[in-house]
C-alpha positions, 0 to 999 in steps of 0.5 A: 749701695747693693746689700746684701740681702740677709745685710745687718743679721747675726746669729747668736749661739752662745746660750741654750736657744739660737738668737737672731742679733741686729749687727746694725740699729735701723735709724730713725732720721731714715725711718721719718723719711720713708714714712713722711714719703709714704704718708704724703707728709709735708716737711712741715708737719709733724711726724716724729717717729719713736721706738715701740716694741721689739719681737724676736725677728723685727722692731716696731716704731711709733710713727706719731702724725694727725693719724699714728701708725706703727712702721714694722722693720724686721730682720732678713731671717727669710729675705722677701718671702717673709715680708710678703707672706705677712702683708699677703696674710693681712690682706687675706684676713681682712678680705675673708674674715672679720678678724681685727687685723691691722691695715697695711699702708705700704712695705719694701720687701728687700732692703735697698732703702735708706733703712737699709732693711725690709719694712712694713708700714701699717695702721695703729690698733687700738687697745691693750695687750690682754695679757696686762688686764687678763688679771681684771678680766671677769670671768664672763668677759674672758668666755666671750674673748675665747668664743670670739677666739673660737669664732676667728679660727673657724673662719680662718679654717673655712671650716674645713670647706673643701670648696672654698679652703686653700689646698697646698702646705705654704706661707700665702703669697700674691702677685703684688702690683706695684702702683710706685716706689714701695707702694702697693696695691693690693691683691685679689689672689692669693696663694700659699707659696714657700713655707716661711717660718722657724723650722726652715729658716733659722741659722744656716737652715736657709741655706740647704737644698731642700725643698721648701713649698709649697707642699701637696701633703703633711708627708711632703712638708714634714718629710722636707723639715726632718731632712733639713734637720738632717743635713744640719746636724751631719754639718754639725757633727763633721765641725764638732770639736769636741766630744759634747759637741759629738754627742749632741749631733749624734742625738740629735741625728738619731731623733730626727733619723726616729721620726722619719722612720714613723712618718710614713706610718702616720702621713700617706706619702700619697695623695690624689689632690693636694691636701686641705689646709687653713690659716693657722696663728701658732702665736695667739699668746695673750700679748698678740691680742689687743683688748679694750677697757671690758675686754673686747678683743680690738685685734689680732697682732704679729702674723708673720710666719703664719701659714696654711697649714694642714686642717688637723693644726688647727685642731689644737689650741691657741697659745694662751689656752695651752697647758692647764689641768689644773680642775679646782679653783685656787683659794686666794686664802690658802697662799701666802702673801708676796714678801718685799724681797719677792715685790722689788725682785720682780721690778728690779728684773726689768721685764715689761710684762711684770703685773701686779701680784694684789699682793699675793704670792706669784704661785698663786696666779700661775695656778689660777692661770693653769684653773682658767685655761683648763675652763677656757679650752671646754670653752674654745673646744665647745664653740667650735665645734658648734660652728665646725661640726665635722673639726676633725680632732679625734682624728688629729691627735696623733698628726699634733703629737708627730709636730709637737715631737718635730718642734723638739727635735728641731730645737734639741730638746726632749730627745729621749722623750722623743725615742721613747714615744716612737718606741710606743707608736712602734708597738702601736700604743698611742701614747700622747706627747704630754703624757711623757 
């Protein structure tokens, strides 16, 4: 049966945030079967195939033999090109640096299959999510997880290297050689190609005529994102049905309509050769990385819809390390201890990442939280710069804040905070995003 290819996705659009929705459950008779063929698996061997974790694009299966391994089946988001982009990034990772990212066994980069959806079938890392022993972690153990951190992305950036840094804005792809039925040897070059991720594909953003990678220079590639946003909110304002509806379009349209306005006053919309870039992770939140018993990293985890990306991206901070400022420690003394009515709250909300609180109050781990990340990034901005002299950050705050102020514009947040920050680069202030 030919699907097609964006068969069993929705879109879900009746909260605050667009939410992609499975029409159709992959089924595991049919997962067992891929992975008994691709394994090698006799049919009268164990392999029993279990669910394991959801992301917001792709499902994870335990797939339990002699030598356990996760089978990744994902969402038609962006058909082919997102599938490719991940096992090309994997690959490069593991040939390039030595950051702990799993081995890819096989994958399908369309659905005609018996899954009925693009997969990846990969090995199992060991280790825990850093976000469940954070709070266990001493302090001396989580300096050596973000150095280590720090180590990783100045690998992935090649330092900034012109001889050896990928040149050109896209998600990695390669020419995959195909040695039978989804099973696939793996490259030796690798290239960055159409630029897969949120921004370009959610929704209907799929489906107009933009140019999508990959890109010669931040001006191309933000230029291209503004105008898709464009496009988008004039289809939602000749559909609107009703007044509120009018309005958020038209504020919608005048933000993105502002940004352009500044683009070429930050990004030359000029460049000799293509622009540096490096592989940036804009996901590293403590859940993507594994930990073991003392807090060593074991690996890096979910790299789909990472790309490279201009150098300056990399001069921010990792996921986990965002936020902060908070300068002195919390007393654990000087807050109250977490009532009953506040234990079985938190349980009786049925969300995996609740923790242990040791009994005090929520608020005192957020704060400690916001104390440790204020430590961690002189920490991480420190190491790096020792192993990445010339990381250009003084350089790069006002380009992170021109994203930052995309990223909000394409979600339909903070659109007045982002008038008010093009008024202040119009004057030639340079305000920073987070002080708005």
């Amino acid at each position: 049966m030919v699907r097609d290819s964006q068969d069993g996705l929705a879109w879900d659009d009746s909260g605050l945030v667009l939410k992609p929705r499975w029409t159709r459950k992959p089924s595991l008779e049919a997962i067992e079967g891929v992975c008994r063929r691709q394994l090698g698996i006799h049919p009268e061997d164990t392999c029993t195939v279990s669910f394991y974790a959801s992301g917001a694009f792709n499902r994870l299966y335990l797939v339990s033999t002699a030598n356990p391994s996760l089978m990744r089946v994902s969402l038609p988001v962006h058909p082919h090109l997102k599938t490719r982009g991940e096992v090309a990034t994997l690959q490069w990772v593991r040939d390039n640096t030595d950051v702990p990212v799993p081995k890819v066994i096989a994958f399908q980069d369309n659905n005609d299959n018996e899954i009925g959806f693009e997969w990846v079938l990969m090995e199992l890392m060991p280790g825990s999510p850093a976000y469940r022993r954070w709070r266990t972690m001493s302090m001396e153990q989580k300096v050596a997880f973000t150095e280590r951190l720090a180590g990783f992305q100045a690998q992935l950036s090649r330092c900034g290297d012109p001889d050896t840094a990928f040149r050109k804005i896209g998600t990695l792809d390669a020419d995959f050689v195909e040695k039978e039925k989804a099973a696939i040897g793996m490259p030796k070059t690798f290239a960055p190609g159409q630029v897969v991720s949120h921004e370009f594909f959610m929704g209907d953003r799929l489906h107009y005529d933009v140019p999508r990678g990959p890109f010669r220079s931040s001006h191309d590639w933000l230029s291209s994102g503004l105008r898709l946003l464009l496009l988008e909110q004039t289809a939602a304002l000749e559909r609107a049905e009703d007044e509120d509806d009018r309005e958020d379009a038209e504020e919608n349209l005048h933000a993105a309509q502002e940004l352009l306005s500044i683009l070429p006053k930050i990004f030359p919309e000029i460049q000799d050769s293509p622009e540096l870039t490096a592989i940036w992770h804009d996901d590293l939140n403590l859940n993507n990385i594994l930990v073991d018993d003392e807090g060593n990293i074991t690996a890096v985890v979910d790299w789909e819809c990472v790309s490279a990306l201009p150098i300056w991206m990399a001069t921010k901070m990792p996921k986990f390390l965002e936020g902060g400022g908070r300068q002195e420690e919390p007393k654990r003394e000087d807050y109250s201890d977490e009532t009953p009515q506040g234990s079985s709250a938190s349980e009786n909300d049925g969300c995996e990442d609740d923790l242990d609180n040791e009994g005090k109050n929520q608020l005192y781990w957020i704060h400690m939280m916001e104390y440790e990340v204020t430590r961690l990034q002189e920490v991480y901005d420190t190491k790096l710069r020792q192993l990445w002299p010339d990381r250009p950050v003084e350089d790069s705050h006002l380009r992170v804040d021109f994203f930052e102020a995309i990223l909000h514009c394409s979600a339909g947040f903070c659109l007045k905070q982002i008038e008010t920050w093009v008024d202040s680069i119009g004057r030639g202030e340079l305000l920073r995003w987070a002080d708005i």
